[in-house]
N, C-alpha and C positions, 0 to 999 in steps of 0.2 A: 691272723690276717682278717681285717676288717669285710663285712661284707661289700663294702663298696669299692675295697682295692683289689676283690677277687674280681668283681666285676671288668673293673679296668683289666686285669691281669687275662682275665677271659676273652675278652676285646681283643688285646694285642695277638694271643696265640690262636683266633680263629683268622687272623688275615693269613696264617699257613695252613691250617689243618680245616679250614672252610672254604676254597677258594672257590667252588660254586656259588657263596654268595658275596665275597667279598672282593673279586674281581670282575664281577658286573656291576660294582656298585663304583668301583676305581675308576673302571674302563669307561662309565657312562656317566657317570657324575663329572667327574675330571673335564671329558672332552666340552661335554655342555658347559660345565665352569670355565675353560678357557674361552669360547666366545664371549660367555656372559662378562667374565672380567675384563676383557681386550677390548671389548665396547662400553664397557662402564668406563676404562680409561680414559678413550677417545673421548667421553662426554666431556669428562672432570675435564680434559685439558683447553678440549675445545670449543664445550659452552660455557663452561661457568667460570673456569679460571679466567683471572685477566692474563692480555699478549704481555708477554715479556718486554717489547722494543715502544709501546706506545704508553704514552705518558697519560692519563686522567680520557682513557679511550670512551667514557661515555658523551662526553661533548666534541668527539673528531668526526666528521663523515665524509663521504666521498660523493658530491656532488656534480651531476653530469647530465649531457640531452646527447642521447643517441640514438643512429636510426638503423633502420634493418635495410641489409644488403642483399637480406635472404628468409626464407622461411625460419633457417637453425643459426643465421649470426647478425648480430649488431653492432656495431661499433662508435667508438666517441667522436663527438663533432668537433671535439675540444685539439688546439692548437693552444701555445704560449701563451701567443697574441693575446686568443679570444681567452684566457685567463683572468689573461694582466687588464684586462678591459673590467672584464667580469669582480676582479679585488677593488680595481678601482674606482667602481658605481657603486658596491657595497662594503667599502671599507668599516663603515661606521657596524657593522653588525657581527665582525670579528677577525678573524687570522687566516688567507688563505695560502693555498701552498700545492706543490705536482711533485710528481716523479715517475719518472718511469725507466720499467726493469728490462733486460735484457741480458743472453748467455753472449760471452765475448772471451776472450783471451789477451794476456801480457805477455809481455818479457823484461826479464827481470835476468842483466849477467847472462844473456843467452839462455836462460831457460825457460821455457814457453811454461804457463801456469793458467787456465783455466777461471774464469770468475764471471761471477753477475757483476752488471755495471752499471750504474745507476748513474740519468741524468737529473737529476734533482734542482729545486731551488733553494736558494744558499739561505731562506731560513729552516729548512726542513728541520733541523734538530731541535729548535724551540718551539716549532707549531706541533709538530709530529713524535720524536722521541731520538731518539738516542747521546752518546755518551761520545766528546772527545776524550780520546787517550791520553794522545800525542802532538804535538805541535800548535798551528792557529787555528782558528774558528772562521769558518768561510764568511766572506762579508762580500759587498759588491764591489771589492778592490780588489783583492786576490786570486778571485776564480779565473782569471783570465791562464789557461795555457798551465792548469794546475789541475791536480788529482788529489785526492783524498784513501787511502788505503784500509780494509777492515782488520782486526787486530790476527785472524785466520791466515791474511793474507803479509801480515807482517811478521808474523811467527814463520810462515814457511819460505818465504822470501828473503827475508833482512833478521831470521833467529831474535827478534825485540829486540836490536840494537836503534838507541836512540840518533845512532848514527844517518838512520833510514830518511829524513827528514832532508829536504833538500837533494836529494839522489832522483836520478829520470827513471823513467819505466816507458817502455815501447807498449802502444795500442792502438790497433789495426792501422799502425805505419806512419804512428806520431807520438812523438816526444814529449812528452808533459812531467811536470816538477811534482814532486810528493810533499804536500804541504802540511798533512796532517795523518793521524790516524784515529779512527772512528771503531767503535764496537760493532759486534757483526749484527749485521741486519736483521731477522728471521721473518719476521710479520709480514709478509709481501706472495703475491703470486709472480710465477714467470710464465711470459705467453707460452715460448718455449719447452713451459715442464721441465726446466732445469733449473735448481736452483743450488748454487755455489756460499758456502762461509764465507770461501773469500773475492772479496768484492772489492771492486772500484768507485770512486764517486765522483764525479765531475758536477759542480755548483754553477748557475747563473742566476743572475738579478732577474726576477721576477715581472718587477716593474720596466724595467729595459724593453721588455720584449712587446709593449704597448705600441712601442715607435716601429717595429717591422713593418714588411711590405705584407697587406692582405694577402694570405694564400689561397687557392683555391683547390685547392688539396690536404689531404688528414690523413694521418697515419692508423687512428687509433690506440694509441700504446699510451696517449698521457693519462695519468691520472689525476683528477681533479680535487684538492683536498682543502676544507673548512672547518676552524676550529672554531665553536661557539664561545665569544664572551661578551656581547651584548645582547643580540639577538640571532633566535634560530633563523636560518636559511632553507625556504620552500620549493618547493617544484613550481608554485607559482614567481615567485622572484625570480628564477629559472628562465621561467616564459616572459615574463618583462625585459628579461637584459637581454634576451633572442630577440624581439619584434622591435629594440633598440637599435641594437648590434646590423642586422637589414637595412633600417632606416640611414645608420651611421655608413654603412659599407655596401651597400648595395651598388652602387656604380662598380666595386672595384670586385665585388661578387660574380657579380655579370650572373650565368645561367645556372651559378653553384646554388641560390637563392631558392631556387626552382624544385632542382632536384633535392636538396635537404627537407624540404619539404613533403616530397612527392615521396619518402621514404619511410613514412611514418615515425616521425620522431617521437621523442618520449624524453621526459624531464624528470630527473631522479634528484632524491636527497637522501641516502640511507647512512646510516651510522656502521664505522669503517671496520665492524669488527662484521656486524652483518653481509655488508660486501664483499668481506675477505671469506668467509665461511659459505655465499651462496646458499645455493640447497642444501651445504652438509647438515644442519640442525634437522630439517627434516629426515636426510637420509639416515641418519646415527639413532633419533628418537624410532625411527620402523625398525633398523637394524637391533635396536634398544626391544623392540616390542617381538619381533622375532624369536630372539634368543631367550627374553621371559616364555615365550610359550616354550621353545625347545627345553627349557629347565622345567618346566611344570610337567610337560611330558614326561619327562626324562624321570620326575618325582616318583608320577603317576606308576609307570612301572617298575622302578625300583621296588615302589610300595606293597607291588605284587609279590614280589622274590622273600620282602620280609614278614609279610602274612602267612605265606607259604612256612617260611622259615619257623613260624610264630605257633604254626596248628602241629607243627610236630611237639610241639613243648608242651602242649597242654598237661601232661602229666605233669611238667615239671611246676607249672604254673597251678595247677590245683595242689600241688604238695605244701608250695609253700605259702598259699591262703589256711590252707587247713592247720599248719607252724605259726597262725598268728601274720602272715604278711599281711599289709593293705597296698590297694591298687598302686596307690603311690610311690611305694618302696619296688613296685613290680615296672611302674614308670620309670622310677632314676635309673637301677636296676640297667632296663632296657637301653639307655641314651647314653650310661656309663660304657658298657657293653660294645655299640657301635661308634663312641666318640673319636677310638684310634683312627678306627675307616674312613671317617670322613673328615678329621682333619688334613688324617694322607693322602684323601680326596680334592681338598683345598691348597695342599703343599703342589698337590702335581695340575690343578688347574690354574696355579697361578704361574707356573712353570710352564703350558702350555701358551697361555695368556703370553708371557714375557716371549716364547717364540714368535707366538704370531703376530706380536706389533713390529718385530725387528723383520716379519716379511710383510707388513702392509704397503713399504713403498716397491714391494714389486707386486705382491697380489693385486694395489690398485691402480697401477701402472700412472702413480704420478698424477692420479686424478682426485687427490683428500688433500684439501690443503694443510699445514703448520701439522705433518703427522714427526716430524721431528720431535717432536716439542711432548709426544705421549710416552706417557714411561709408566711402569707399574711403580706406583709409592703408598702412602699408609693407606689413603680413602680405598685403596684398590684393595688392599690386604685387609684390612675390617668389613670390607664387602663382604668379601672371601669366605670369613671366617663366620661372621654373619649369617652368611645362606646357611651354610653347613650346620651350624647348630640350630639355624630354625628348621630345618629337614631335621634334621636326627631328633630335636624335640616332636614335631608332629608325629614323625614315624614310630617313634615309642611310644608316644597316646596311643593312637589306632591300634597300632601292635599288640596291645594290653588293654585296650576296652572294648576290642570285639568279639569276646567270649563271655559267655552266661556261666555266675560265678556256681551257680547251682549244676549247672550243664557239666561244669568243670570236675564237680566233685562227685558227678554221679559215672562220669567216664572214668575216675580213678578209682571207683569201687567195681565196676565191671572189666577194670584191665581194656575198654577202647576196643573191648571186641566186636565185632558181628561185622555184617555189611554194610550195615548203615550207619556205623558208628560216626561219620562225618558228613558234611555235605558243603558246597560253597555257600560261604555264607552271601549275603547281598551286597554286603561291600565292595566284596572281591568284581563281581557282576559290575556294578557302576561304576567301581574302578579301572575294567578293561574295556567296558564302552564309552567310559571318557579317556580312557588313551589309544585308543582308534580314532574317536572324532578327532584329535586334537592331531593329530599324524594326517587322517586324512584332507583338515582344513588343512594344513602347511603343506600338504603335497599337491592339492588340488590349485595352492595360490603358487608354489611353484613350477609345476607343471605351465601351467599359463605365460607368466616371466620367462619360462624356461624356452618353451617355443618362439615367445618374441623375440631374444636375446640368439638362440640360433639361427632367426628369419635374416637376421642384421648381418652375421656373421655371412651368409654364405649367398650373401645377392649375386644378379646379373651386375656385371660390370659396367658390359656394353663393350670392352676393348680387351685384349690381352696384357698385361704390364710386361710378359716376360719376364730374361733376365738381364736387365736392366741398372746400371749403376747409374748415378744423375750427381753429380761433382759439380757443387755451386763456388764458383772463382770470386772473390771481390777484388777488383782492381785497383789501384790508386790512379786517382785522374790528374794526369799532365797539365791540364788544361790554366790557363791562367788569363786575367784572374777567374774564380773559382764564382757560380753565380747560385743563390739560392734557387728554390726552387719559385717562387714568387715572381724572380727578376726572369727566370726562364720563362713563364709564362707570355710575361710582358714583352720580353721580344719576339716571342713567337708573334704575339700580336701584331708589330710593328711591323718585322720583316719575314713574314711565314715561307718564303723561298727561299730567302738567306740560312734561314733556321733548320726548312726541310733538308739543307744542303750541307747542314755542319751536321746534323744526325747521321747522317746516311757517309758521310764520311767519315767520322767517330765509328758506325758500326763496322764498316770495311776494315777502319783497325782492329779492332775489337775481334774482326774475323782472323784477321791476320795473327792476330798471339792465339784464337782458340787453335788457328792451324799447326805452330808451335807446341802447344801444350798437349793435344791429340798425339804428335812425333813424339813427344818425351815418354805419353803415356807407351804409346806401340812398344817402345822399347824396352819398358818394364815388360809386360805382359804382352807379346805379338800375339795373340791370339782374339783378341777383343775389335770389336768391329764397333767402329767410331760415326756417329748417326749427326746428319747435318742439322736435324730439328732440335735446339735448346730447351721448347715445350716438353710437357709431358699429362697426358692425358686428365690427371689425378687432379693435376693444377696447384698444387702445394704453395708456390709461391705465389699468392694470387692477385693481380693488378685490376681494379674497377674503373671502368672510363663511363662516360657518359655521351649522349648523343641524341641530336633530333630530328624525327622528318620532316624534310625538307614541306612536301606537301599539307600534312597532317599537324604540324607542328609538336607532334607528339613526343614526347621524352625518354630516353630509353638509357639504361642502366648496362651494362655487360660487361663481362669480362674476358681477358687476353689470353693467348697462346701466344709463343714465340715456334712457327713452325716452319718445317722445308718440303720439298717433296716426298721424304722419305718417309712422312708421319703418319700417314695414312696406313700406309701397308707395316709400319714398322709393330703399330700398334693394333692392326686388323678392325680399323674404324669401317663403316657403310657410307657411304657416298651414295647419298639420296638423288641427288638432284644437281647438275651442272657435270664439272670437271674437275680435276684435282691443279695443282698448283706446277707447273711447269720448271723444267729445271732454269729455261732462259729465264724465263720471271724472276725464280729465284736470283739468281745472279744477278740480274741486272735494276733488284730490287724495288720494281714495278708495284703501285700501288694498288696489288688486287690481294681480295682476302677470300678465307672459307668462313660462313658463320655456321651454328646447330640450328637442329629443326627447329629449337622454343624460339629463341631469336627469328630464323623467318616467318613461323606463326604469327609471329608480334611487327614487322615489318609488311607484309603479306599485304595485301590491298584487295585479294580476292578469294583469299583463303585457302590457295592455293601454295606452295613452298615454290614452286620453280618462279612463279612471275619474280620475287625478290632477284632471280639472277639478271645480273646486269646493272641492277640497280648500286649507286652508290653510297657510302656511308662512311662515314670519318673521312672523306677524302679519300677511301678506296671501293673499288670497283669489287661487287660481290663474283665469285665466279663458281661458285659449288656451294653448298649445303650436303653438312654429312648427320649423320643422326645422333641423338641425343647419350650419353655416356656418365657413369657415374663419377660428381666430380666433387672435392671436398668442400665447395661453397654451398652446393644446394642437396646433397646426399644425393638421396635416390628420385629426385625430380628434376628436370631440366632448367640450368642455368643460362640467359640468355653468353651465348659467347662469340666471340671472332677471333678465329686464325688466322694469322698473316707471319712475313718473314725477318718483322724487325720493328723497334719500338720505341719511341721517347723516351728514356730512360734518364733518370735524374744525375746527375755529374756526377756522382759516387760509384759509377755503373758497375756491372759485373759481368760473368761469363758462367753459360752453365755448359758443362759436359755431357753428353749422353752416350752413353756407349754400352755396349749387349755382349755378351758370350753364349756360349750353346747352352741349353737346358743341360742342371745337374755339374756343369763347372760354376770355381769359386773365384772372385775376384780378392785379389792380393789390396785391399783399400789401402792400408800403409804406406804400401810401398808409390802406389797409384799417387796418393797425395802426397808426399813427398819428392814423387817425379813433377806433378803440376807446380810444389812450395817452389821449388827453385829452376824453373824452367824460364821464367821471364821473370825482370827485374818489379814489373807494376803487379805481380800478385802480392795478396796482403793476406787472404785466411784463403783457408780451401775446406768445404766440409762435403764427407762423400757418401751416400748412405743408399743404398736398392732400393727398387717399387714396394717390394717386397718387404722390408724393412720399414720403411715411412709406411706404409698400410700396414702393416700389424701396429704400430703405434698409434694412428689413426684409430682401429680398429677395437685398440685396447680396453676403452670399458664396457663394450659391449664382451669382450673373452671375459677381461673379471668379475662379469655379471653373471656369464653363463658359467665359470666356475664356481663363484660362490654358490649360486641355486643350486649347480650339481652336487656341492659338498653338503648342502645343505639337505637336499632331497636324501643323499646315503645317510647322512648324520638321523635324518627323520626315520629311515627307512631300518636302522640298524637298534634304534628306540622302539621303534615296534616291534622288533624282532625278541629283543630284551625282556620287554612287556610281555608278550605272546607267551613267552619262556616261562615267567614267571607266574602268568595265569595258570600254563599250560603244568606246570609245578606243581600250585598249590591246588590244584584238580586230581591230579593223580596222584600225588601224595594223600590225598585223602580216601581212594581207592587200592591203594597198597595193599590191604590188608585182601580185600575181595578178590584183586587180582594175584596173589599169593593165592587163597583158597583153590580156585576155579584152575590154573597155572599145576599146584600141586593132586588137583584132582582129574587132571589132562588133557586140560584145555591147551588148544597150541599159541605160540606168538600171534599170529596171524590174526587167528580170529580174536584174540585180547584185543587186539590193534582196532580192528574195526568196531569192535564192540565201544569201547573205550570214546575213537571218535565221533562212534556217533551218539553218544550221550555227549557230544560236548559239540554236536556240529551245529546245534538250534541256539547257543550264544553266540555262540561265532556267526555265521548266517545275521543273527540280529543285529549285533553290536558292525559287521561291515556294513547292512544295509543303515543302517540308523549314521553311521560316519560319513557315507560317500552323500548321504540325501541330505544333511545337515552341511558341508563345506562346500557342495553344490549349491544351496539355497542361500548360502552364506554370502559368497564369492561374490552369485549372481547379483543381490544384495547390495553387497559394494562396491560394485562394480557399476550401476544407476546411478549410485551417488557418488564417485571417483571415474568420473569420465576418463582422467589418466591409465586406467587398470587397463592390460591389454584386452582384445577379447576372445568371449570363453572358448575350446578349444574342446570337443569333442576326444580328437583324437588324442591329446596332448595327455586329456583325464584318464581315455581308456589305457594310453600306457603307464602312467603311474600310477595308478588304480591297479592294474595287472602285477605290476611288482609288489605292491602292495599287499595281496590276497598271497600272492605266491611267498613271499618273507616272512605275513605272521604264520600259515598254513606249515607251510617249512619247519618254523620253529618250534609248535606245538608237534607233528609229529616225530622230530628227533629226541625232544623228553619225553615222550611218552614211549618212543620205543625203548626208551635208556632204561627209565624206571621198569617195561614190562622185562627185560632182559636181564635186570637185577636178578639176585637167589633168592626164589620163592620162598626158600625155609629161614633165612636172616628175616624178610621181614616179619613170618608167624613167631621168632626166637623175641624179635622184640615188641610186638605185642605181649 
């Protein structure tokens, strides 16, 4: 057998009969290589790959002006209309186009089927991307009262029978014709975080929607799309077709003019692949830069285990210099040797890897767009394979050049005896105090995140949610005919008592089925206790009105509660100032409201919260101010709001349920919505979800933040321990011999032990002090220049610092007691 297939040969049978070194190499190489892979994937797929659904993506963007509602949200100004206006002042500069996504449900044969539904315009497939299957090609003569199907959606629905074509499908309590079937979508976000293969599509003409009535109202949810084939489209162009659009509409604007203004708008033009990714490219390249340090550490002290490994061979290595070896035969040699290890290092980190992509849509709870779309493929496996042999090449140089060839052959003529036959060399020294800095930078910048990310997680609220279910009803509206929301305006205008009078009648039915559907719920579950107020603190569904004082003529932004008397006490809110809302009020729908302290601050004339009482505002009478509460529009800062017990609501209108049970009971949702689906004929969907549930969702990327760093802080923390091990290894193994002497001349455990650490407690001591003083200086550092870095944290450092001291300390005395508790006359038999 050749020498280089003993080698191999030698390789393979140390991964059983050496498992002290070739199981910290598995166990720490692997883990670190499944991050490093699973984010190399995520890059490949999601920076550099092109999207699968869009056609020649670098001339598509998504063009838009929008304004802040809040400190943490913005939204588009963009309607149809203001599209179709916007295509048709600059046509000449290319192709533009919308759509927008949304979680909704069919029926299909009675069976209800789940899907994203896109309202799109009927050129989206030529401007944007995708593939007809099946049937016609949307144009502006056939979208009328027609659906388009995605092929997910016809496989599980209609099994690909071209029969599908022509056949209804029910959504959300209308009948529409299936004209076509289209390839499934992927390249898209949902407001919702849900996003469905099988989809629906509803097409309109583009241009059509030039002739509507001005709205004065926005949803936010279109999106705005331009494909470049003459000329690019600016944020300046942008701002031309807005200071047009004013001039063009401003009568029919009235005080919307004002307030989009007053909101800080902002004119965008970004290329769609950029919009669709957001922050991810930053977040992925840090994520990217993380996992390179956790692997360099991870090198680092592996490199210790095999130095360590390396100084017991030295016989072996002077035998076969003095046979005529060179260094280089001693290098393949070495890298032949360890090549089994770290391929099976690479088999199980890509294994690792392959896990952890198939959990990033829950580790990120739905916050990484297009993670569908990452798979482990060849770039990922040549990665793989790649690291592992440039590790195992490095490691075998070092391994084999840091002995003195002379040194070598004079310890093979003296049999390696005395006390001082070894010592650490320097390498080993710079080695562990660069894999301490490098542990203690990643723990010192986690530590930091770490506190942030728990500060988030466990805020004052300001209220109680309880236990809590919130069952949001959509109705179908009776009403006929059916009026935009535009034409609602306008009559409000015209006839505002007429109008007040058809609301507040609309609501009283509206009351009348909630009373209904409450019955149907008791009788599932009689134990649940059914709350008058629709609101809910959190504010989830969240409505922005506008308004001005009257004296001041100042303009004021807020948003809405739907509440009753109960809401106060239901939810343990503080009533600052005035009185709470009366049950006769309630009932008899009297037009007083509660607003929060930020709103009376901002109303206030003397800066005082109580003078606001009395005063009035949107046409109701303020009667209490309660204090301020954590609510999903403005996080942890006060959002201007107002409670009251009923609301303009657009003709599509709904109903919410609120209803509580005791702490530590469960609510039967199933059955619950199912009692509401068929309890009145005008229900259309029902979706029912706890406080407690919409706030962990809410809530979700700050937990996968704090998990990550937590896994990441162990993952760091379990690398130093590694390292520590392996220092702590090739330190005592080179005292073997001495501690055999002194051991068989009757020295006890005990004092070996001490003895032992404290010749080793003046690296240690340096290499901690020289780590926490260097990722402190670091941090601070970057933290001047990344205003984003949270800041530093004292206590945060002294406890990861503290775990830190205690894991590598830890780990250096468990090898050192192993080896002094070895048989003192093995190791003088092998000398």
């Amino acid at each position: 057998m050749s020498f280089y297939l003993r080698a191999l040969r030698h390789g393979v049978l140390r991964l059983f009969t050496l498992p002290r070194l070739s199981l910290p190499i598995l166990l720490t190489l692997s883990l670190t290589l499944a991050a490093v892979l699973a984010v190399v994937a995520m890059s490949s797929h999601l920076i550099f790959k092109p999207l699968p659904d869009i056609k020649d993506e670098k001339n598509l963007y998504v063009i838009n002006r929008t304004m802040a509602v809040s400190e943490d949200m913005r939204v588009s100004m963009f309607t149809a209309k203001r599209l179709a206006l916007l295509a048709e002042q600059y046509k000449g500069y290319g192709q533009f186009a919308a759509y927008q996504a949304d979680e909704s449900a069919v029926t299909v044969n009675e069976t209800n089927y789940p899907v994203s539904r896109f309202d799109a315009s009927h050129n989206f497939m030529p401007v944007v991307g995708g593939t007809l299957l099946l049937g016609e090609q949307p144009n502006n003569v056939n979208t009328q009262n027609s659906v388009w199907i995605s092929q997910s959606l016809w496989q599980s629905a209609f099994q690909k029978s071209v029969n599908a074509i022509g056949q209804t499908l029910q959504i959300e309590g209308t009948s529409l014709q299936i004209r076509g079937v289209v390839s499934d979508f992927s390249s898209f976000n949902s407001d919702n975080d849900e996003k469905y293969a099988q989809q629906v599509w509803r097409y309109y003409d583009l241009a059509e929607k030039a002739a509507m009535p001005t709205q004065m109202s926005i949803n936010g949810s279109l999106l705005p799309l331009f494909r470049q084939t003459e000329r690019a489209f600016t944020a300046d162009d942008m701002e031309s077709f807005w200071q047009q659009y004013y001039l063009d509409q401003g009568e029919q604007l009235g005080p919307m003019k004002q307030m989009f203004e007053s909101m800080a708008p902002e004119s965008t033009a970004t290329l769609y692949r950029d919009n669709l990714m957001e922050d991810q490219q930053t977040m992925l390249l840090f994520l990217l830069a993380t996992v390179v340090i956790l692997l360099v550490m991870a090198s680092l002290n592996l490199l210790n285990l095999f130095i360590a490994h390396y100084q017991q061979r030295e016989q072996e290595f002077a035998t076969q210099l003095c046979m005529g070896a060179s260094r280089n035969k001693l290098l393949v040699m070495s890298f032949l040797e360890n090549l089994s290890t770290f391929l099976l290092a690479a088999v199980l980190g890509l294994l690792g890897a392959a896990w952890l992509i198939r959990l990033l849509p829950i580790i990120s709870g739905g916050n990484i767009a297009m993670l569908e779309l990452v798979q482990i493929d060849a770039i990922t496996i040549a990665v793989a394979v790649a690291i592992v042999l440039i590790i195992n090449l490095f490691f075998a140089f070092l391994s084999t050049r840091q002995f003195d060839q002379t040194q070598l052959i004079s310890n093979l003529n003296n049999g390696n005896k005395g006390v001082n036959a070894g010592k650490v060399t320097r390498l080993s020294q710079v080695l562990f105090i660069a894999q301490l800095s490098s542990a203690a930078v990643i723990l010192t910048g986690t530590a930091m995140l770490a506190n942030t990310a728990y500060d988030k997680l466990n805020i004052h609220l300001g209220f109680e949610p309880g236990n809590t279910l919130i069952a949001n009803v959509r109705l179908q509206n009776n009403d006929d005919p059916v009026l935009n929301t535009a034409e609602i305006e306008e009559q409000a205008k015209q006839d505002p008592i007429a109008t007040e009078q058809k609301t507040k009648q609309r609501y009283q039915g509206a009351l009348e089925i909630k009373n209904q559907l409450e019955q149907a719920v008791l009788q599932v579950q009689p134990g649940i206790t059914s709350l008058q107020s629709q609101g809910e603190p959190f504010n989830f569904n969240t409505v922005i009105n506008m308004t001005e004082d009257e004296q001041t003529r100042e303009r004021f932004t807020y948003m809405t509660i739907n509440i009753a008397p109960d809401y106060l006490q239901t939810y343990k809110l503080n009533l600052l100032a005035g009185q709470n809302m009366s049950q006769t009020q309630y009932q008899n729908l009297e037009p007083v409201a509660l607003i929060n302290e930020t709103f009376a601050k901002q109303l206030s004339t003397d800066g005082t919260i109580e003078s606001v009482i009395g005063k009035e505002v949107s046409l109701r009478q303020i009667i209490g101010v309660v204090a301020d509460n954590y609510t999903i529009m403005a996080k942890d800062q006060g959002y201007p709001t107002m409670l009251y017990s009923y609301s303009h609501d657009a003709p599509n209108f709904g109903i919410t349920l609120a209803m509580q049970l005791p702490p530590g009971q469960r609510f039967d949702k199933h059955a619950i919505m199912h009692a509401i689906k068929y309890a009145h004929p005008q229900v259309i969907e029902v979706d029912a979800r706890t406080l407690d549930e919409r706030w962990d969702e809410q809530v979700m990327p700050q937990r996968v933040q704090f998990y990550f760093i937590s896994a990441l802080s162990l993952l760091t923390l379990l690398l130093a321990a590694v390292g520590s091990n392996g220092m702590a290894m090739s330190f005592t193994e080179l005292k073997r011999f001495e501690l055999a002497i002194r051991m068989a001349t009757g020295a006890s455990r005990l004092n070996l032990m001490k003895r032992t650490l404290k010749s080793f407690n003046g690296l240690l001591l340096s290499a901690l002090a020289i780590a926490i003083t260097l990722a402190c200086g670091l941090y601070l550092t970057l933290q001047s220049a990344i205003p984003l870095l949270p800041a530093f944290s004292w206590q945060a450092l002294t406890i990861f610092t503290s775990l830190l001291i205690a894991i590598v300390f830890s780990a250096i005395v468990l090898v050192v007691w192993r080896i002094i508790n070895a048989d003192p006359m093995r190791a003088l038999r092998e000398q």
